[in-house]
MDTraj code that builds the backbone (N, CA, C; nanometers):
import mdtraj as md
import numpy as np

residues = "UNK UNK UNK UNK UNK UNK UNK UNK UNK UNK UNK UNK UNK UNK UNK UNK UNK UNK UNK UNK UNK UNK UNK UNK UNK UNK UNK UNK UNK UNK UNK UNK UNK UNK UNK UNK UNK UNK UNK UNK UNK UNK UNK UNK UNK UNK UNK UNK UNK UNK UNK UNK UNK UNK UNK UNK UNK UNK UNK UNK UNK UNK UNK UNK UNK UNK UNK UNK UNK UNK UNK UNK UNK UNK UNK UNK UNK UNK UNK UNK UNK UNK UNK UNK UNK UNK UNK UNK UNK UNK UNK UNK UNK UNK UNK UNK UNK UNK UNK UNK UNK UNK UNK UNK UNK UNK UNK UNK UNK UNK UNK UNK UNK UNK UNK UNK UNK UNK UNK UNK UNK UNK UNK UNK UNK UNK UNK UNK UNK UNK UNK UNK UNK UNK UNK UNK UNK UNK UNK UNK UNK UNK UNK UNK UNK UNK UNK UNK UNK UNK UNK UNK UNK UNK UNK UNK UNK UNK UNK UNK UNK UNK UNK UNK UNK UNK UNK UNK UNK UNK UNK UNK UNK UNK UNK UNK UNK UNK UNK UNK UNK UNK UNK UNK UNK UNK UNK UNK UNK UNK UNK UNK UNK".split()
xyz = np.array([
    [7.7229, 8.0787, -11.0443],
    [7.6532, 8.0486, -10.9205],
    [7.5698, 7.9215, -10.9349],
    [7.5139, 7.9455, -11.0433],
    [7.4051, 7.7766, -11.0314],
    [7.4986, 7.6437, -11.0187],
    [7.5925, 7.7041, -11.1335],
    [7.7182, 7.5438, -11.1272],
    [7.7624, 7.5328, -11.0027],
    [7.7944, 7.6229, -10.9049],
    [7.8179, 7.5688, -10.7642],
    [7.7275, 7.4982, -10.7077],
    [7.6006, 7.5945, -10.7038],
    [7.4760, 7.5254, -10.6424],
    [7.4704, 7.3714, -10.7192],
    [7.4476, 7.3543, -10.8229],
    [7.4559, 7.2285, -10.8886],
    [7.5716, 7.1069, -10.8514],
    [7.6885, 7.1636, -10.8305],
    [7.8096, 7.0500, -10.7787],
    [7.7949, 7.0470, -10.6000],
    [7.7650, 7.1738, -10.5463],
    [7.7246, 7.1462, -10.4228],
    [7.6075, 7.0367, -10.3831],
    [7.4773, 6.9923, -10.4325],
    [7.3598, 6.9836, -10.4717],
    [7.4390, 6.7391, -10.4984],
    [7.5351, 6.7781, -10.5728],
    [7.5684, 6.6451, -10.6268],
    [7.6410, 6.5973, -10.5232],
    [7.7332, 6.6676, -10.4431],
    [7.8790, 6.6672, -10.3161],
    [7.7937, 6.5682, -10.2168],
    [7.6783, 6.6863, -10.1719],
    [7.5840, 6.6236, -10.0917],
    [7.5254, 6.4863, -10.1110],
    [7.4297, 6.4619, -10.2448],
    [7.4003, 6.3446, -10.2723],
    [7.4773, 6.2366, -10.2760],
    [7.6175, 6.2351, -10.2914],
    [7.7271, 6.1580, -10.2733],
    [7.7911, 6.1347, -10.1266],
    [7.7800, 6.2271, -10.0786],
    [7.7794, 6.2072, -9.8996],
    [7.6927, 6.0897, -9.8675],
    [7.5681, 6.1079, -9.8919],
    [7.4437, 6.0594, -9.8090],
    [7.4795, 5.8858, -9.8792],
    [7.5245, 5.7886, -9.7734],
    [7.4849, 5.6385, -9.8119],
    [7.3476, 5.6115, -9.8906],
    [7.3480, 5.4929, -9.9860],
    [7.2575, 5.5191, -10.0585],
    [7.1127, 5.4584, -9.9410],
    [7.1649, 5.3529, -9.8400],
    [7.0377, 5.3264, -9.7641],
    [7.0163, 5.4243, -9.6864],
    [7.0927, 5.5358, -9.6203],
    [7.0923, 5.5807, -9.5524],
    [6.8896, 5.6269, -9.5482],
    [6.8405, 5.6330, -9.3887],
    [6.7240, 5.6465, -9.3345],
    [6.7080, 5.8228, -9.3829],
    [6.5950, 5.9053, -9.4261],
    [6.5405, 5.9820, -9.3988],
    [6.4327, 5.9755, -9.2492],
    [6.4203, 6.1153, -9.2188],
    [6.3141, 6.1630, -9.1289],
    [6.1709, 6.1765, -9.1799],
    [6.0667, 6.1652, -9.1648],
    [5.9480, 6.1814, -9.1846],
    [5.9073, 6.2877, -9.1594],
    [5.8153, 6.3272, -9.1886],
    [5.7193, 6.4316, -9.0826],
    [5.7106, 6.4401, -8.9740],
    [5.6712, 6.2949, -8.9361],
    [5.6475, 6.2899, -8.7483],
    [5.7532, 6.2143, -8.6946],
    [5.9049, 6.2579, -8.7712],
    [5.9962, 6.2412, -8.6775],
    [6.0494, 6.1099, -8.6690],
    [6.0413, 6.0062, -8.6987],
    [6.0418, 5.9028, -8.7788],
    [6.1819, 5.8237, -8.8064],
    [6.2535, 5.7773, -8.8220],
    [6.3517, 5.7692, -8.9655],
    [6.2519, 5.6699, -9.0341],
    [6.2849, 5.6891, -9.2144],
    [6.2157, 5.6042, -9.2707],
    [6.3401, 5.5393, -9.3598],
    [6.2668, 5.4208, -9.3857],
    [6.3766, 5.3714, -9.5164],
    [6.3087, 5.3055, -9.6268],
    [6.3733, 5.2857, -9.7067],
    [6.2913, 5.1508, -9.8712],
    [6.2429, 5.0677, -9.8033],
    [6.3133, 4.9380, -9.7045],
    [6.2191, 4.8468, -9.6473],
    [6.1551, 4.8424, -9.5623],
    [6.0875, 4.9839, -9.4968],
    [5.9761, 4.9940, -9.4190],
    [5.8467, 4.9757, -9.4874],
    [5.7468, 4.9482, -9.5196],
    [5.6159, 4.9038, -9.5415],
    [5.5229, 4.9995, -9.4754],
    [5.4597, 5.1125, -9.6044],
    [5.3380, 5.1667, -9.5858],
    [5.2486, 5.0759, -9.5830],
    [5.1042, 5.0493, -9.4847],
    [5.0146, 4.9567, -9.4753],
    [4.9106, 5.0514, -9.4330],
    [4.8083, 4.9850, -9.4041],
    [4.6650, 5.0341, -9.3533],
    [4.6670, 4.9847, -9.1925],
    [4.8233, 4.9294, -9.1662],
    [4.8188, 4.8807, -8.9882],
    [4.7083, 4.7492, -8.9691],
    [4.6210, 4.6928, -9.0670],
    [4.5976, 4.6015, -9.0170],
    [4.7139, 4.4671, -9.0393],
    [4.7022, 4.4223, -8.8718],
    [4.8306, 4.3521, -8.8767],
    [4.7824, 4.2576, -8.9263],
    [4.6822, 4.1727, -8.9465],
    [4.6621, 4.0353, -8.9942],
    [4.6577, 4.0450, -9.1906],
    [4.6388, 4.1440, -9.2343],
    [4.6503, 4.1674, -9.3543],
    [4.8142, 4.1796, -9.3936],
    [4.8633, 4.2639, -9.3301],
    [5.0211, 4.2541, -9.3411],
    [5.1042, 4.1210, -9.3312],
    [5.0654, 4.0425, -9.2556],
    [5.1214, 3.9431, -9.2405],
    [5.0918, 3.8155, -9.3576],
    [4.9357, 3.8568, -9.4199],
    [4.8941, 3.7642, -9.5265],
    [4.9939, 3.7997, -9.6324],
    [5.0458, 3.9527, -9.6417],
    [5.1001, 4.0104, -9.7382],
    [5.2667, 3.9862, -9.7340],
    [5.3061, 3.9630, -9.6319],
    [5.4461, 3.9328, -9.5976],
    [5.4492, 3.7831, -9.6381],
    [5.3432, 3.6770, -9.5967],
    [5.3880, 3.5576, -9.6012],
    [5.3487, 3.5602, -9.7778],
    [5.2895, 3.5822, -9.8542],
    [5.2475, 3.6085, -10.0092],
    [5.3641, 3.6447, -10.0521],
    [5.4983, 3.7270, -10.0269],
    [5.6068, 3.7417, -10.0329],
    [5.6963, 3.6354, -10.0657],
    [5.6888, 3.5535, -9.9184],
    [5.8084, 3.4682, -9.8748],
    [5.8532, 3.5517, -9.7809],
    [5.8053, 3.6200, -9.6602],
    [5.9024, 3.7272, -9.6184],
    [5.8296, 3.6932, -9.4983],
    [5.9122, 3.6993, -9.3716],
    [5.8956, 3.7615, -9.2572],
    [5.8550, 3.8675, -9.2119],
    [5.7551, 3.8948, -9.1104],
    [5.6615, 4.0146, -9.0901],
    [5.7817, 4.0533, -8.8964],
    [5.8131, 4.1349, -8.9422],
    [5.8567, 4.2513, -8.7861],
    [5.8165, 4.4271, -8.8017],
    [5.7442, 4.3894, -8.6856],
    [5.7156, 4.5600, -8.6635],
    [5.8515, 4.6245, -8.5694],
    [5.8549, 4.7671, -8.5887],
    [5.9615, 4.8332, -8.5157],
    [5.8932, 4.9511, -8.4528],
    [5.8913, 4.9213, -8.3387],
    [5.8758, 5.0481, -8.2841],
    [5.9454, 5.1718, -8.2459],
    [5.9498, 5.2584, -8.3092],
    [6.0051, 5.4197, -8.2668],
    [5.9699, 5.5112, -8.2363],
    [6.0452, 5.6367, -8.1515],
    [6.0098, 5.7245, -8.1541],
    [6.0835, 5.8607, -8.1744],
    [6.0035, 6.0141, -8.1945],
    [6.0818, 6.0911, -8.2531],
    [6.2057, 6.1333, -8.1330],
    [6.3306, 6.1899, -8.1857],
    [6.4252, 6.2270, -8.0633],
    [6.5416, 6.0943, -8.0780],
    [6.4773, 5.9505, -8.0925],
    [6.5295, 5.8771, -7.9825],
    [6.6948, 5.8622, -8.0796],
    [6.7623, 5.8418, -7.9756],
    [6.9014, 5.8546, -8.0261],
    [6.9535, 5.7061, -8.0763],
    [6.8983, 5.6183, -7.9834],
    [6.9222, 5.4740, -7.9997],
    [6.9082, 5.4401, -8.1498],
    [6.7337, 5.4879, -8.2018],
    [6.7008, 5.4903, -8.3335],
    [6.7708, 5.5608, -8.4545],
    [6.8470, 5.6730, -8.3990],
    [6.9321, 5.7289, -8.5055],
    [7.0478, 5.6355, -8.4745],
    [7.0965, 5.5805, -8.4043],
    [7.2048, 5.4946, -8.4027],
    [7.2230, 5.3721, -8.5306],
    [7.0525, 5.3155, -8.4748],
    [7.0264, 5.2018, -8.5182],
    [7.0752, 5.2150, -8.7227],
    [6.9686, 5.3471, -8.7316],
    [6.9254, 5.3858, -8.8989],
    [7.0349, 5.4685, -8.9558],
    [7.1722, 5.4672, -8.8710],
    [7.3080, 5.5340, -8.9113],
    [7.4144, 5.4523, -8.9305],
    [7.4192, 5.3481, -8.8365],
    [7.5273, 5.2937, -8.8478],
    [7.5280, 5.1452, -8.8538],
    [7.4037, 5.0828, -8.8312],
    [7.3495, 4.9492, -8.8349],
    [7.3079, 4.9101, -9.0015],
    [7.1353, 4.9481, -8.9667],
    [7.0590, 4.9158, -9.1071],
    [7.1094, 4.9533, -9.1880],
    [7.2157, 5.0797, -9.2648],
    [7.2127, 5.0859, -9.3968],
    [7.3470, 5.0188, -9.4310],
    [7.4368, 4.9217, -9.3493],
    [7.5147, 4.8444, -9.4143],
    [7.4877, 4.7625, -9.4758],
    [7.5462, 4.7337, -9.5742],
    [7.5139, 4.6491, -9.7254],
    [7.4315, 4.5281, -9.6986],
    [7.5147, 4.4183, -9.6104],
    [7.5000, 4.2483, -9.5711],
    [7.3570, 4.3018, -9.4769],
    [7.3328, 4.3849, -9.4059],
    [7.1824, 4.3975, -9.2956],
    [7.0873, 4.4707, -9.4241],
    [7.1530, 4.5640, -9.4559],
    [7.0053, 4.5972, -9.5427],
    [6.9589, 4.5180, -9.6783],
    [7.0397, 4.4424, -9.6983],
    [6.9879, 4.3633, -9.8091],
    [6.9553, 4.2379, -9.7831],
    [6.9731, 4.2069, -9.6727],
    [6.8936, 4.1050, -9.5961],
    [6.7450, 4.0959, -9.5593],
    [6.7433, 4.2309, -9.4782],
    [6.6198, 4.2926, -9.4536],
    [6.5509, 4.3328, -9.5866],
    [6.6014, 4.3263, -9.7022],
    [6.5005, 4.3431, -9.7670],
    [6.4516, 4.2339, -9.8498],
    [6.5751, 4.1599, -9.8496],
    [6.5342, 4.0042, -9.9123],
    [6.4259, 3.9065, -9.8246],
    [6.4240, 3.9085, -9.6706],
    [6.3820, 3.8232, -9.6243],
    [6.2761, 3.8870, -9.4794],
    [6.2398, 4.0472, -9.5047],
    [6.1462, 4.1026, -9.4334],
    [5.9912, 4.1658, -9.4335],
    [5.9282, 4.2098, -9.4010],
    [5.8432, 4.2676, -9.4173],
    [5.8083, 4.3473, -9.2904],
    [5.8796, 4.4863, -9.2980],
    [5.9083, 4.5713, -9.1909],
    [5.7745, 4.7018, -9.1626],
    [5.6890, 4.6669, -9.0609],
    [5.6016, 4.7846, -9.0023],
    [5.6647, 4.8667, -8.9511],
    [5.6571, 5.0437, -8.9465],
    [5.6813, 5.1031, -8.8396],
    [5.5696, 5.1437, -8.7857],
    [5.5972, 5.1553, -8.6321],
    [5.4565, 5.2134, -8.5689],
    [5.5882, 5.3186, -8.4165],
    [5.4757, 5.3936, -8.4274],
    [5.5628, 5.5362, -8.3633],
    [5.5058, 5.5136, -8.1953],
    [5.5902, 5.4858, -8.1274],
    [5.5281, 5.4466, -7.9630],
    [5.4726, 5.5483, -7.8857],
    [5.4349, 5.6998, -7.9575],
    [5.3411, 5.7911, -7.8932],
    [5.2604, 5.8202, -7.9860],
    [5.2134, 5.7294, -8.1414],
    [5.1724, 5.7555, -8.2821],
    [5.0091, 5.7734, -8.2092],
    [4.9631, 5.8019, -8.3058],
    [4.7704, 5.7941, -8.2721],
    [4.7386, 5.6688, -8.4019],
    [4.7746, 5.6581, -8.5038],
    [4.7667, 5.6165, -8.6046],
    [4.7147, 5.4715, -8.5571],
    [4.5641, 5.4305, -8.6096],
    [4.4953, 5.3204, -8.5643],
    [4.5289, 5.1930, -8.5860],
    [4.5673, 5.1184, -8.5505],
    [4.6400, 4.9690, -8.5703],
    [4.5481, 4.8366, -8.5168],
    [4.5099, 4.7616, -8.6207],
    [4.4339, 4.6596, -8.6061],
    [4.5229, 4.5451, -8.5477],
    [4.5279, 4.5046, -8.4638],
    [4.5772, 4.3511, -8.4037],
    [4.5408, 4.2897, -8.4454],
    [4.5890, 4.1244, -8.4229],
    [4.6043, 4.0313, -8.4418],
    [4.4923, 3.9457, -8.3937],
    [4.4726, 3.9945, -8.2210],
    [4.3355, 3.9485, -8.1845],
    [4.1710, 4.0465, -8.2039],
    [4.1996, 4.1585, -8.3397],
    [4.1025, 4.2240, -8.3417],
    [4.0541, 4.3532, -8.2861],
    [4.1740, 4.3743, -8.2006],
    [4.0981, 4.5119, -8.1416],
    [4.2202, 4.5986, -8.2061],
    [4.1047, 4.7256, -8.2161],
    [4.1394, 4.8277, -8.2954],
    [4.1802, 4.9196, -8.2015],
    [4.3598, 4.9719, -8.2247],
    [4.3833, 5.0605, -8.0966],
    [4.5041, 5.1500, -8.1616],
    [4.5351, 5.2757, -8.0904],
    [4.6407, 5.3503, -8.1503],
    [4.7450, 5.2943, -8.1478],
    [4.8900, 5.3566, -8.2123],
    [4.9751, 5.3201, -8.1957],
    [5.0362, 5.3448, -8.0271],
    [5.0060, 5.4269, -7.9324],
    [5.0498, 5.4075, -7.8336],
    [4.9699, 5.3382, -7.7426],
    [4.8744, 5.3181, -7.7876],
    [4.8139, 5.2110, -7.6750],
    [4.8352, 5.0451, -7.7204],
    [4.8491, 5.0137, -7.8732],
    [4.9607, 4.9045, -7.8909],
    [5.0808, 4.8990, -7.8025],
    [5.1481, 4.9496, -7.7921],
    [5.2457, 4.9781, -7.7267],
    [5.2466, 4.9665, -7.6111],
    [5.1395, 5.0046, -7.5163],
    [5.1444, 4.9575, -7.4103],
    [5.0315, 4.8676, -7.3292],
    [5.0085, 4.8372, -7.4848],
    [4.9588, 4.6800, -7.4379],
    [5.0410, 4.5379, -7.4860],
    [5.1142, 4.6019, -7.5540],
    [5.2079, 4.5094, -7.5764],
    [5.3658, 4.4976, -7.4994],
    [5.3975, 4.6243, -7.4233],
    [5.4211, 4.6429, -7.3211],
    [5.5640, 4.7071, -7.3461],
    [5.5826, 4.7769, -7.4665],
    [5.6953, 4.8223, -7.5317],
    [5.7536, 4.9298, -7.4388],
    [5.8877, 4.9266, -7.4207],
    [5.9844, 5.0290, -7.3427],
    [6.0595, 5.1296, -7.3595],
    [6.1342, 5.0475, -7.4884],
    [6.2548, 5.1047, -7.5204],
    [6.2260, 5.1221, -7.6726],
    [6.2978, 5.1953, -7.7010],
    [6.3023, 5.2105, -7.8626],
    [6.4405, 5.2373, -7.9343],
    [6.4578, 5.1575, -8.0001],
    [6.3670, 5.0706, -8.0973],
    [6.3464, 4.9152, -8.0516],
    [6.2125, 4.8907, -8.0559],
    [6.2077, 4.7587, -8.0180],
    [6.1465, 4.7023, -8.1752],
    [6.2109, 4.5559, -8.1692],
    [6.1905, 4.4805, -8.3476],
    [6.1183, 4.3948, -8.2778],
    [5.9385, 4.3336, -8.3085],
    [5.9107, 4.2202, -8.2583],
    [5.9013, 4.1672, -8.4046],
    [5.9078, 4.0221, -8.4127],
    [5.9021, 3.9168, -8.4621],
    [5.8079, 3.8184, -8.5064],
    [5.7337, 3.8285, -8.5730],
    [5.6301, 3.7233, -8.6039],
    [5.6242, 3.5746, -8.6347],
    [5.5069, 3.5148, -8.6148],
    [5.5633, 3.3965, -8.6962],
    [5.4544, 3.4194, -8.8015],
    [5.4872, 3.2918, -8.9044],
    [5.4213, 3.3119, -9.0339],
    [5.2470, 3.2796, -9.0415],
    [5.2311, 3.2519, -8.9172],
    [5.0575, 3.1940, -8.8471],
    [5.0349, 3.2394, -8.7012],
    [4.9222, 3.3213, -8.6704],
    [4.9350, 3.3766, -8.5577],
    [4.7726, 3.3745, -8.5248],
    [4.7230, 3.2673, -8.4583],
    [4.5936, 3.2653, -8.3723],
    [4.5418, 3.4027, -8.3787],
    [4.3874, 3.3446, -8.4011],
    [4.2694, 3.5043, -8.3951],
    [4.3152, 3.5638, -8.2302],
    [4.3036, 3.4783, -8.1421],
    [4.2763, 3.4909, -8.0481],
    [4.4060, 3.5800, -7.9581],
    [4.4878, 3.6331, -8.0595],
    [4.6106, 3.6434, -7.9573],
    [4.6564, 3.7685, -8.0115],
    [4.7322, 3.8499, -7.9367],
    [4.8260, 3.9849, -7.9716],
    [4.9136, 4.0027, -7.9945],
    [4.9506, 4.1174, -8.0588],
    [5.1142, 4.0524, -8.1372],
    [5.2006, 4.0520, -8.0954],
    [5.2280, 4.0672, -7.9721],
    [5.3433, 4.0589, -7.8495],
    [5.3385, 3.8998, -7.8251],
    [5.2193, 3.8492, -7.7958],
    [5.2099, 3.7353, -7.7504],
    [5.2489, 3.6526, -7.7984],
    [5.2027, 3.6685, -7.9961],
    [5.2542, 3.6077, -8.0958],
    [5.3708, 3.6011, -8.1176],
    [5.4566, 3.7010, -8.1139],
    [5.6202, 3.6985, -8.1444],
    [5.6974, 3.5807, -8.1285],
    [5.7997, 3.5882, -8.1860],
    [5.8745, 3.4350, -8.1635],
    [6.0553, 3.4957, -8.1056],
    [6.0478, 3.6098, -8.1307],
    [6.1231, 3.7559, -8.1107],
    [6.0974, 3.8549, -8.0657],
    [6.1427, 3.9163, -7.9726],
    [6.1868, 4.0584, -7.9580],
    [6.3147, 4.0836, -7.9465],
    [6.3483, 4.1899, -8.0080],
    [6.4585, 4.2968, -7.9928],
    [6.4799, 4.4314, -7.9717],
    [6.4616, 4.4700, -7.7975],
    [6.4280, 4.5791, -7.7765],
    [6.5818, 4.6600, -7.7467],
    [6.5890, 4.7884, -7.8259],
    [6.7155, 4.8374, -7.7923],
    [6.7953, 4.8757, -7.9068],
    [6.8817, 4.9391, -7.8833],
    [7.0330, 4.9477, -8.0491],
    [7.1453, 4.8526, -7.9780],
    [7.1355, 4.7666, -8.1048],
    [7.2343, 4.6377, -8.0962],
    [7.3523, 4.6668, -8.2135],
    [7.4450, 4.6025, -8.2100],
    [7.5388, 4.6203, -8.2887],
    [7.5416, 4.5619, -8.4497],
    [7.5780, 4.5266, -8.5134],
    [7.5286, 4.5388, -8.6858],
    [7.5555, 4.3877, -8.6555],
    [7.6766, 4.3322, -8.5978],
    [7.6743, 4.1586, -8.6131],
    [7.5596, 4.0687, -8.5209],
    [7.5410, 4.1505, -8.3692],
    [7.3839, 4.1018, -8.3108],
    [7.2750, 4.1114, -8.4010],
    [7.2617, 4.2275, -8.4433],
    [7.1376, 4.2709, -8.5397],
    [7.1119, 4.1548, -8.6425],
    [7.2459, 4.1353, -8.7261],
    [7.2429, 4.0537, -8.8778],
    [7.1461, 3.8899, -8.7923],
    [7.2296, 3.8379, -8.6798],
    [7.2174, 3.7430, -8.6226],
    [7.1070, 3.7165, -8.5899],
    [7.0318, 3.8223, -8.5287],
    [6.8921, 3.8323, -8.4899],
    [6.7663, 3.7680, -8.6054],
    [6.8232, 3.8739, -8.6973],
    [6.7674, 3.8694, -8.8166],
    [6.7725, 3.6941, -8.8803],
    [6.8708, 3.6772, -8.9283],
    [6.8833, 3.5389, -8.9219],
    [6.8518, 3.4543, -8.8849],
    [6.8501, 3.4404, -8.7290],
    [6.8147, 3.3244, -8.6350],
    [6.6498, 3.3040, -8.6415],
    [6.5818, 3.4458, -8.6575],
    [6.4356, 3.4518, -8.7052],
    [6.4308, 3.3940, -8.8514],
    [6.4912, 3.4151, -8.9387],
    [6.4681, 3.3632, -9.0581],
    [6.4773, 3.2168, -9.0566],
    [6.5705, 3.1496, -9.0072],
    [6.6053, 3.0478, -9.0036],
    [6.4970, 2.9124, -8.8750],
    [6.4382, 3.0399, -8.8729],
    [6.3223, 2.9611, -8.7347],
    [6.4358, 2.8578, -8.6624],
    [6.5289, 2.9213, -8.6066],
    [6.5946, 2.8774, -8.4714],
    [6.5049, 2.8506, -8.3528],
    [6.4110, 2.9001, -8.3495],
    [6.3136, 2.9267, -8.2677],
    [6.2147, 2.7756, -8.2262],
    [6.2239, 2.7475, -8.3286],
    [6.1434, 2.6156, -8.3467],
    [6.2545, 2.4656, -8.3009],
    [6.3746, 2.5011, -8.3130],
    [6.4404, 2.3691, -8.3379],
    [6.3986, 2.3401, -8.1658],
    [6.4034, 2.1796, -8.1692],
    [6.3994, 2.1255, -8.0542],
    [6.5231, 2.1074, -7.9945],
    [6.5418, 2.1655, -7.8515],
    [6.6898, 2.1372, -7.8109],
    [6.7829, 2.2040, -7.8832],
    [6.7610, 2.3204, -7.9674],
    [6.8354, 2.3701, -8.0239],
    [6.8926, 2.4958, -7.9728],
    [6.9722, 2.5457, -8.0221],
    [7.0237, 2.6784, -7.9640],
    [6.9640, 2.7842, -7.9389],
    [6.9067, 2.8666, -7.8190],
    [6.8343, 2.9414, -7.8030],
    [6.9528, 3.0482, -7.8579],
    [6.8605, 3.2284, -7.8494],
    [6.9516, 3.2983, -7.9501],
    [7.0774, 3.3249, -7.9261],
    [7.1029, 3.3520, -7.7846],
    [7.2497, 3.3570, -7.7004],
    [7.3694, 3.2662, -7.7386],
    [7.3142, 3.1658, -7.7337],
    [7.4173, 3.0394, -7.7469],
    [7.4426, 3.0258, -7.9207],
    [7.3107, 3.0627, -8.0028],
    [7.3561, 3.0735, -8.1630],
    [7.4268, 3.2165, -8.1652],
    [7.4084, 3.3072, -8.0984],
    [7.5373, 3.4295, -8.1318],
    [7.6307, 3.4105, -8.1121],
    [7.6486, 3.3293, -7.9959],
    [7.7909, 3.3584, -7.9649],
    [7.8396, 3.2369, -8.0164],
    [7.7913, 3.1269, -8.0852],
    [7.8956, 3.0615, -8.1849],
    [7.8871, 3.1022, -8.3115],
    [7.8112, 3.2326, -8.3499],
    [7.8377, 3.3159, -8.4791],
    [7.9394, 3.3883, -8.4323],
    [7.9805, 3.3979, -8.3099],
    [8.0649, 3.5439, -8.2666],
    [8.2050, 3.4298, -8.3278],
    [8.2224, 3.3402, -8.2584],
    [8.3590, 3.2364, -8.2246],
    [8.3913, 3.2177, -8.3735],
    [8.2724, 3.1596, -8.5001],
    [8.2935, 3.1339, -8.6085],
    [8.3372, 3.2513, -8.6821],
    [8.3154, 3.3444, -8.6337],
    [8.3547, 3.4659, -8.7486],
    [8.4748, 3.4905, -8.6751],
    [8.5257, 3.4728, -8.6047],
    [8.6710, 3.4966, -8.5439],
    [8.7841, 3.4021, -8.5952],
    [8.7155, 3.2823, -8.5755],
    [8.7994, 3.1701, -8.6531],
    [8.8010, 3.2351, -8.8485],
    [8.7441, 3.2721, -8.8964],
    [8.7545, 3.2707, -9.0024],
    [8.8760, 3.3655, -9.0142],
    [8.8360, 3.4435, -8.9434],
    [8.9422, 3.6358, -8.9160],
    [9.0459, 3.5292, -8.9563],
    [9.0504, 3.4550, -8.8382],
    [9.2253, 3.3619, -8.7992],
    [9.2671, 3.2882, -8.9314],
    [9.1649, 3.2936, -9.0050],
    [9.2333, 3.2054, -9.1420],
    [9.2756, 3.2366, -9.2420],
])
top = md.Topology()
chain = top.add_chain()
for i, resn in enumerate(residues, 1):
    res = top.add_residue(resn, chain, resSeq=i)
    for name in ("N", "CA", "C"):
        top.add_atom(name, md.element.get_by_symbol(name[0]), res)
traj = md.Trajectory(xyz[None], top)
């Protein structure tokens, strides 16, 4: 009996992808490159850029299906999650959480009243930081990104990217639409080769 329990016990652990997301307590999915913090965002971000890493918070909540989408069939592929961990620094904050979160411009507020002062909808929404973000401003305001919703693993990678790559900044340059969809055309041409 134990040797079953024991090869049953291993069957399982071999099922489960190795990124694959756990649940939390409060419902959650969690993963390796989410970032336990104290929620102050201006400390996180000192701590992300001390990295080399990009600071995005994600907002979730428990139930949401989008989010099990996202943490099933998106994030734990190889090329997105090792991206995200090479070149992120990932908050979660829960969009009905109580859990106290310091902004950017200083005020101290829960996680759902972040949320809807930052004016969050859908979940999962990824906002985007930049690597310097005025006392004076909130972190919605600050973003250089959002990505509200479950996107597909090649939008997602792209997303990710186009933030890394501060697309954002180029002058006259490709806003994110027009850089996806000549990531979409280039990865097709390659298919063709």
């Amino acid at each position: 009996m134990k040797r079953i329990l024991i090869l049953c016990g291993t069957l399982l652990a071999l099922a489960i992808p190795a990124g694959a997301a756990n649940v939390g307590d409060d419902g959650l999915h969690k993963t390796s490159w989410m970032r336990e913090t104290f929620l102050d965002l201006r400390e996180d971000l000192a701590e992300a850029n001390a990295e080399g890493k990009r600071m995005a918070i994600i907002f979730e909540q428990r139930g949401c299906i989008y989010c099990e989408k996202m943490h099933k069939e998106v994030f734990p592929r190889p090329e997105i999650e090792s991206y995200i961990n090479d070149n992120y620094f990932v908050v979660q904050l829960n969009l009905h959480g109580a859990l106290e979160v310091t902004d950017f411009d200083g005020e101290v507020l829960s996680e759902r009243q972040a949320a809807r002062k930052w004016g969050m909808l859908f979940t999962p929404t990824m906002i985007f930081l930049p690597q310097e973000v005025p006392d004076d401003v909130a972190a919605a305001q600050a973003s250089v990104a959002m990505m509200p919703g479950a996107f597909g693993a090649q939008t997602t990678l792209d997303m990710l990217t186009w933030v890394v790559e501060k697309r954002y900044e180029i002058e006259d340059g490709e806003d994110f639409q027009r850089y996806h969809a000549r990531r979409i055309s280039e990865r097709e041409s390659e298919k063709k080769q």
